[in-house]
C-alpha positions as CSV (number, residue, x, y, z in Angstrom):
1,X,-18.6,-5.0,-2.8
2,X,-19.2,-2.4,-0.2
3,X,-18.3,-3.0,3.6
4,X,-21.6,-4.3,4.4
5,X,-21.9,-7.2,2.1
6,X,-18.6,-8.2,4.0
7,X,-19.9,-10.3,6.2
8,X,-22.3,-12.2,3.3
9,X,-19.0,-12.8,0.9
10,X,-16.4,-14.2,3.7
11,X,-19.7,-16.4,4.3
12,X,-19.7,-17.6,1.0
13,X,-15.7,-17.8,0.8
14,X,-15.2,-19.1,4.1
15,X,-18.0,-20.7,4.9
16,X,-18.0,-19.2,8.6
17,X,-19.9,-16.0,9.9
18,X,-17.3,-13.6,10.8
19,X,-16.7,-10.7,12.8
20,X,-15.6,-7.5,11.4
21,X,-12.8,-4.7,12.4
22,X,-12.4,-1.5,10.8
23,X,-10.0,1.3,10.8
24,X,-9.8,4.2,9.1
25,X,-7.4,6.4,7.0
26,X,-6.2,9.5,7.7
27,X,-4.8,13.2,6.7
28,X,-2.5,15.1,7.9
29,X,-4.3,18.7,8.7
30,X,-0.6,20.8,9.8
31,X,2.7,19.3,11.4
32,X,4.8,17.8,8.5
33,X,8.1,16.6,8.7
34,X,8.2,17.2,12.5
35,X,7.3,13.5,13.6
36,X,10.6,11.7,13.5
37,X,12.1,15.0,15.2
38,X,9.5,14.5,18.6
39,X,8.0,17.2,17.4
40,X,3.7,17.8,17.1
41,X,1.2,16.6,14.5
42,X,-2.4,17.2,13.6
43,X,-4.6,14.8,11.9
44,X,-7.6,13.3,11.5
45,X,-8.9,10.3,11.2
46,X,-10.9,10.2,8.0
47,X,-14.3,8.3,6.4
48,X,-12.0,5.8,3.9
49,X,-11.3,3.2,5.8
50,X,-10.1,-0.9,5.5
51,X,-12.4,-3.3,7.2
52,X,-10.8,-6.8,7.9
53,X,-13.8,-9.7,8.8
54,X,-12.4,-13.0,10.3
55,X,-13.2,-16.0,11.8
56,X,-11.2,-18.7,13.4
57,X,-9.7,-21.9,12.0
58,X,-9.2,-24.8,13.9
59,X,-5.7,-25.4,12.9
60,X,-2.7,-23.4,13.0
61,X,-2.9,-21.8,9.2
62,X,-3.6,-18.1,9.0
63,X,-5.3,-17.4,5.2
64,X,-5.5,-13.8,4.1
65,X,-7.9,-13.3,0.9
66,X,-8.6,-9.3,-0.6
67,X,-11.4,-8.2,-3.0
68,X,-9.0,-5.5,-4.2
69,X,-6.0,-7.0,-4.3
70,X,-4.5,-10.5,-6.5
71,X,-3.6,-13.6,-4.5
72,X,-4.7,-15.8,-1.8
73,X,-2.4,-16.1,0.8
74,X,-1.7,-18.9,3.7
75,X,1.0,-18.7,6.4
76,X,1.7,-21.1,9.2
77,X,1.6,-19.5,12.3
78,X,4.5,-21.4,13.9
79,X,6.4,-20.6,11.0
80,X,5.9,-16.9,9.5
81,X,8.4,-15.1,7.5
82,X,10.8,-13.4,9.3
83,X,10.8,-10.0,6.8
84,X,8.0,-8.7,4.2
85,X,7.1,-10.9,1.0
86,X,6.4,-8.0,-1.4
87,X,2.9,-8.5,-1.8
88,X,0.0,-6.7,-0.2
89,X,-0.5,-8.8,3.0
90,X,3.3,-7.6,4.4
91,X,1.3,-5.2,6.7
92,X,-1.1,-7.5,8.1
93,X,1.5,-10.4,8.0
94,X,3.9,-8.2,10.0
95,X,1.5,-7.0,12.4
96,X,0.6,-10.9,13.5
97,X,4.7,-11.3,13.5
98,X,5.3,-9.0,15.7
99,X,2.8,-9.7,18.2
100,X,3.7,-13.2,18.4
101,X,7.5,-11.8,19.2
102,X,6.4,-10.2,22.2
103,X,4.4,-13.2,23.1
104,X,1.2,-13.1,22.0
105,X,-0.4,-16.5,21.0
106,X,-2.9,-16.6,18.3
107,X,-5.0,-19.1,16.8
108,X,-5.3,-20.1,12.8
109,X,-8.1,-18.2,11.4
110,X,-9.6,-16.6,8.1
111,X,-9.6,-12.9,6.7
112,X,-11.2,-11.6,3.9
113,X,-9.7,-7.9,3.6
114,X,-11.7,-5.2,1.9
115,X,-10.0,-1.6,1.1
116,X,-12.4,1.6,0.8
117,X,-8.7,4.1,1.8
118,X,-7.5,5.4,-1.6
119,X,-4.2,3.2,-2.6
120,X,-1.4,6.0,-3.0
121,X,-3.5,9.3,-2.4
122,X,-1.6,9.3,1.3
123,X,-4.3,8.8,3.2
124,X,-2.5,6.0,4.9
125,X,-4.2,3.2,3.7
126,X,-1.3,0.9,5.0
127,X,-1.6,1.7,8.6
128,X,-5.7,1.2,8.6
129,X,-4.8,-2.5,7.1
130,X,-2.5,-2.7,10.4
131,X,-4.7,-1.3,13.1
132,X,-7.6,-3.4,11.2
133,X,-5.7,-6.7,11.7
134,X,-4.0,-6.1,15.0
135,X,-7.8,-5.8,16.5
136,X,-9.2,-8.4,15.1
137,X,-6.4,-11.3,15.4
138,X,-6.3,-10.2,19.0
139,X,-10.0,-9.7,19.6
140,X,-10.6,-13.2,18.5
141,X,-7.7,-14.7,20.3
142,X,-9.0,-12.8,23.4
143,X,-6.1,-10.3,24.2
144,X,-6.9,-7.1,25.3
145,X,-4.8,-4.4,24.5
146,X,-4.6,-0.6,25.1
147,X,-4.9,1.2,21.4
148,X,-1.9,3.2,21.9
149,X,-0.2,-0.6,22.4
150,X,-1.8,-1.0,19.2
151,X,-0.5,1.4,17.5
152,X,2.8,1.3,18.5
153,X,2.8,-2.7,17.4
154,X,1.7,-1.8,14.2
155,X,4.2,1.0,14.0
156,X,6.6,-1.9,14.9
157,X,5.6,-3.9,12.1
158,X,5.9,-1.5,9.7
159,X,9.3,-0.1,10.9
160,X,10.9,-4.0,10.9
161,X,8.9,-6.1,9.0
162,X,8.0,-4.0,6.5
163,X,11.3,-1.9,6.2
164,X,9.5,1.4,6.3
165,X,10.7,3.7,9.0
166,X,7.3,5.5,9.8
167,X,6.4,7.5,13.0
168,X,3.8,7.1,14.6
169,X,0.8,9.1,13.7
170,X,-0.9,7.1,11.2
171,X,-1.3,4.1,13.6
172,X,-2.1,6.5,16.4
173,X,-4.8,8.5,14.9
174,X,-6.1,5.3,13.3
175,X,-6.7,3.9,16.4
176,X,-7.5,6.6,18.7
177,X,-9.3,9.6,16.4
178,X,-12.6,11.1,16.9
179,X,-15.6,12.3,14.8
180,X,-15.9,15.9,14.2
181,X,-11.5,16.6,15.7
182,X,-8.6,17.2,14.6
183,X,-5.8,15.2,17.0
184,X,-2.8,17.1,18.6
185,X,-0.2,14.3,19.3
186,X,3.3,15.0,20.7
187,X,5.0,12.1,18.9
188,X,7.6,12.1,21.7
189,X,5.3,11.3,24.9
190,X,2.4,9.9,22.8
191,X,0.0,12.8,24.9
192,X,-3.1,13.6,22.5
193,X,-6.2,16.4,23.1
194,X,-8.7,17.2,20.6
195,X,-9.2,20.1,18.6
196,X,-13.0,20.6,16.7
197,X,-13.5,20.7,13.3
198,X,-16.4,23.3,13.2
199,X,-19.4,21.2,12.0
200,X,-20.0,23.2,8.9
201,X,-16.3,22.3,7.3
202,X,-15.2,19.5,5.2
203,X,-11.9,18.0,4.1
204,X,-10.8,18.0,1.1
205,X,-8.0,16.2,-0.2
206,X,-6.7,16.7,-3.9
207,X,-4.5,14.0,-5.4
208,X,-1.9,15.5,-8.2
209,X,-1.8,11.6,-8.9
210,X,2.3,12.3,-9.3
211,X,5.0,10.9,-7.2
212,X,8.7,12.0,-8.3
213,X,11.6,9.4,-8.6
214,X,13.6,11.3,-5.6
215,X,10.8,11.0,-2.7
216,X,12.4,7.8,-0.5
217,X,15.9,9.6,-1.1
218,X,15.0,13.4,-0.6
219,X,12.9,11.7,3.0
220,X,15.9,9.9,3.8
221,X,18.0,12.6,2.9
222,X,16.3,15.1,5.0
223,X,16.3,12.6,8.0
224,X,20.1,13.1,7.8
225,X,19.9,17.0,7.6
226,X,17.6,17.1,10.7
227,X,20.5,15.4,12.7
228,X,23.4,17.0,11.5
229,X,21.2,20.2,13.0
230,X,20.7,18.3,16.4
231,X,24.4,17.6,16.7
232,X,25.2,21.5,16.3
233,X,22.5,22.8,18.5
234,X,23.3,19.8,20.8
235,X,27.3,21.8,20.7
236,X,25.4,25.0,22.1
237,X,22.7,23.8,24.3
238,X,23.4,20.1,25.5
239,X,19.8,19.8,26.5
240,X,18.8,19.7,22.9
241,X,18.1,15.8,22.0
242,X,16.2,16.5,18.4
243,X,14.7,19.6,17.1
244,X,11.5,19.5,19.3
245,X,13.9,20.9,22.0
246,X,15.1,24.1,19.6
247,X,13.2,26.8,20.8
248,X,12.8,29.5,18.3
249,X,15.2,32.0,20.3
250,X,17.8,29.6,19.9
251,X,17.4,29.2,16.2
252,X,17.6,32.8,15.6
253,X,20.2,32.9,18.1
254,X,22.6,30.6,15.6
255,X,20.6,30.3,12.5
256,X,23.3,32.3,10.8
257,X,26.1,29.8,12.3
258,X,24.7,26.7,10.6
259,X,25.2,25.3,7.1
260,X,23.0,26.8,4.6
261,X,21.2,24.4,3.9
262,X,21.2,23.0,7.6
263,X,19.4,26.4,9.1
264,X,16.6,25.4,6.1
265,X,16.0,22.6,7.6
266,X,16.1,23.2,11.1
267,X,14.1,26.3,10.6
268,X,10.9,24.9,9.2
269,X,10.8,21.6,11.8
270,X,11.1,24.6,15.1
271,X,8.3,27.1,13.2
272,X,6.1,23.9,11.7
273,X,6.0,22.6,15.6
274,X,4.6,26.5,17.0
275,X,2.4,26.2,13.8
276,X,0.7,23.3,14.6
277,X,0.4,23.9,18.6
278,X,-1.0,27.4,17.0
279,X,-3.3,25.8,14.8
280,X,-4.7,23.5,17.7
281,X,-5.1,26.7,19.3
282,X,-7.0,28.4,16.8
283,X,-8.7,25.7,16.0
284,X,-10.6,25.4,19.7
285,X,-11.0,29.2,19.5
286,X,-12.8,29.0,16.4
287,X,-10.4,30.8,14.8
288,X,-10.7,29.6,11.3
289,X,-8.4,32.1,9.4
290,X,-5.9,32.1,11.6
291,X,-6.1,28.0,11.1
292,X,-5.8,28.9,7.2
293,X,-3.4,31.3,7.8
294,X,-0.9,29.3,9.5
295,X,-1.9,26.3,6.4
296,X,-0.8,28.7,3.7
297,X,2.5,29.4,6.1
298,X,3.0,25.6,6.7
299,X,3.1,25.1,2.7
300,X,5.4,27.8,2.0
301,X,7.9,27.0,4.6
302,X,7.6,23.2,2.6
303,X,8.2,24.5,-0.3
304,X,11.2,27.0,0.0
305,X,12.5,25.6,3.3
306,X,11.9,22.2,3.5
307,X,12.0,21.8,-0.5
308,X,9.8,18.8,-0.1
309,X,7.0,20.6,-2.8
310,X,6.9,20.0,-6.5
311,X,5.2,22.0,-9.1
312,X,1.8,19.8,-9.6
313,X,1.6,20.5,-5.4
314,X,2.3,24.0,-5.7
315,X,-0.1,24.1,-8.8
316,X,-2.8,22.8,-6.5
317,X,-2.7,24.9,-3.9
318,X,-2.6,28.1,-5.8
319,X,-5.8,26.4,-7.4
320,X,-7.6,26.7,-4.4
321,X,-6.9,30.3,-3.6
322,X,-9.9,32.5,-4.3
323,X,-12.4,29.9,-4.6
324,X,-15.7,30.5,-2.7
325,X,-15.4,28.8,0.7
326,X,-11.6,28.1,0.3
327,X,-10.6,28.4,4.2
328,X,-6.7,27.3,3.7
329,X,-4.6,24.4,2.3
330,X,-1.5,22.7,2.0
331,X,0.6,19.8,1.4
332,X,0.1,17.0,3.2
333,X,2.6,13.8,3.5
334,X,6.0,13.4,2.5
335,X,5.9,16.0,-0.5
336,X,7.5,15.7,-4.0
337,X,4.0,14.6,-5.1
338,X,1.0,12.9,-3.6
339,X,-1.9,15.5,-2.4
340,X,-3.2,18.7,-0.7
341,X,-5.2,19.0,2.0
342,X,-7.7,22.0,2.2
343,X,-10.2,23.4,4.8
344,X,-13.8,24.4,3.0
345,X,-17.1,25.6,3.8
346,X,-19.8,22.2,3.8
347,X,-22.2,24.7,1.8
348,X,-19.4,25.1,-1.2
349,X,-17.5,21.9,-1.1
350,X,-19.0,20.0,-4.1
351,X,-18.3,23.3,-6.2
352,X,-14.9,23.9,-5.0
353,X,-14.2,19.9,-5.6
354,X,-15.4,20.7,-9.4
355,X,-13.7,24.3,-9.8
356,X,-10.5,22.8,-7.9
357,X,-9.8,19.6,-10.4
358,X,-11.0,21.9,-13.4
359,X,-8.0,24.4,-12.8
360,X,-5.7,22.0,-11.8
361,X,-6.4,19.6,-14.9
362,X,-5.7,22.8,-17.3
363,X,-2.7,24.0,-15.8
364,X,-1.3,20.2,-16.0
365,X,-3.2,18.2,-18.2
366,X,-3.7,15.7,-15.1
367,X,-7.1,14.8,-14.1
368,X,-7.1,14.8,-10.6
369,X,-9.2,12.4,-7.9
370,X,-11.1,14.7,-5.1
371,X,-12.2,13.2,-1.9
372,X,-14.5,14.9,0.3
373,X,-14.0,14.1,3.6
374,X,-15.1,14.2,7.2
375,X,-13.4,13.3,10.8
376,X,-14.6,10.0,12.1
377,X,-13.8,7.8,14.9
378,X,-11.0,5.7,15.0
379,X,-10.7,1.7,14.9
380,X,-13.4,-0.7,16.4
381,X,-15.6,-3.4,15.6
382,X,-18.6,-3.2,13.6
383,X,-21.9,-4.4,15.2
């Protein structure tokens, strides 16, 4: 099934014509690791996206179906679990939760959920199933809500129904991307400009399809690290509240009076944050090699710094060096497995798709899923 024969299938499930919400996926193009410490961002929004149809139900009984995914699933409205389930529906589940605790009143109703966002190639598939649901139980109930309410209700969810402690960007650039830009977000004030993707450029993502034992503890890990350095720059400059507020001077200033380990840390979260606003920059100047430049820079600082790499993600962006059309690459997520993200030239992106997996598959044995990808709005309705 494809996302129009949607509204056909919930038809023939349901019974009802529906209406239908999507939101897309995204990838993260520089700015990693520097969310949770206030710091900047820059993704897109991206073509994969979940699209949830629904109609309402004239009782109080809120049924959640999925093409991709096993189970049929019916809640009671006035009586919804008060954490996740384990199963598939926890995101949307904990999206209608939520609202509902901040007063929000919904009516029963129908969704038949179908998934185009790769499951685990970190393209965010779980926040597009959020965004997805949060505009269509509230569009149908009649609530109106800003998209950066939105998103920070689906960040919500995620954070306390789910018991994943995201930040913010996936549900912010699901909701509020554009086609053809990249999207600069301070995640401490929410602020946002656009940055264009020069028309003859694709995405493409690379999935090492690996994901190492240690990721959730290295993350939660490096959490820690990050505010061990806030309470020592916080002893020599009180004004400092996370690392967003470490200027560069003052990192070189006491680099060498931090822990090891601690001054590896801080340093890649204060140069990733000038990075990205860099990137932005270069990025409305047209500057594309500077934008590749500071890619290549953004992955090494992961990898020796930050230590969130792994070999397969290391393999796969030395892959793409030399390849015709190659702009720059990276990591992209949480690290110690999952995928790179690379710039390339429209006119040698099939070709660098192909040369990419080929070298990668030899050097691992792993075949290796390519997606070639554009920037695309963010959440609405389908007409």
């Amino acid at each position: 099934m494809n996302a129009r024969e949607l509204p056909e299938h919930f038809e023939k499930v349901f019974g009802d014509r529906p209406r239908v919400f999507r939101a897309p996926g995204r990838v993260n193009l520089i700015g990693e690791h520097t969310d949770y410490n206030d710091g900047f961002v820059m993704p897109a929004a991206v073509g994969f996206a979940i699209y949830v149809a629904i109609a309402p139900r004239l009782d109080r009984k809120l049924v959640m179906r999925s093409e991709e995914f096993p189970g049929n699933f019916e809640f009671d409205l006035d009586r919804l679990p008060g954490q996740r389930t384990g199963a598939w529906c926890d995101y949307a589940l904990g999206v209608v939760s939520v609202l509902q605790q901040h007063g929000h009143k919904f009516h029963g109703a129908n969704l038949l959920i179908h998934g185009e966002v790769p499951i685990g190639a970190g393209l965010s598939s779980s926040a597009a199933l959020e965004v997805a649901t949060a505009l269509a139980m509230t569009s149908i109930a009649g609530i109106h809500l800003p998209l950066p309410d939105v998103a920070r209700f689906c960040q919500r969810a995620e954070n306390d129904f789910v018991g994943a402690k995201v930040g913010i960007m996936d549900q912010f650039v699901s909701c509020m991307g554009k086609a053809g830009q990249a999207f600069l977000l301070d995640c401490r004030s929410l602020e946002f400009q656009f940055a264009p993707i020069p028309a003859g450029v694709r995405l493409v993502v690379c999935n090492t399809m690996v994901k190492h034992d240690h990721a959730s503890g290295g993350y939660n890990t490096r959490r820690a690290e990050c505010e061990e350095g806030v309470r020592l720059f916080a002893k020599w400059n009180p004004s400092v509240r996370a690392l967003r507020d470490v200027s560069i001077e003052l990192l070189e200033q006491h680099l060498r009076d931090l822990p090891p380990t601690i001054a590896k840390r801080c340093s890649h979260v204060v140069r990733e944050n000038q990075r990205t606003l860099d990137a932005a920059r270069a990025l409305t100047d047209g500057d594309l090699a500077r934008v590749g430049k500071l890619m290549r820079e953004s992955h090494e600082s992961l990898r020796d710094l930050y230590e969130v790499s792994c070999r397969e993600l290391d393999i796969m962006v030395d892959a793409a060096e030399g390849l015709p059309g190659f702009v720059g690459g990276r990591m992209t997520g949480g690290g110690f497995g999952g995928c790179t993200v690379n710039l390339v030239r429209e006119e040698n992106a099939e070709a660098f798709a192909q040369r990419i997996a080929e070298r990668y598959r030899k050097a691992t044995g792993i075949s290796s899923p390519i997606y070639l990808c554009t920037a695309e709005d963010g959440a609405s309705e389908l007409s």
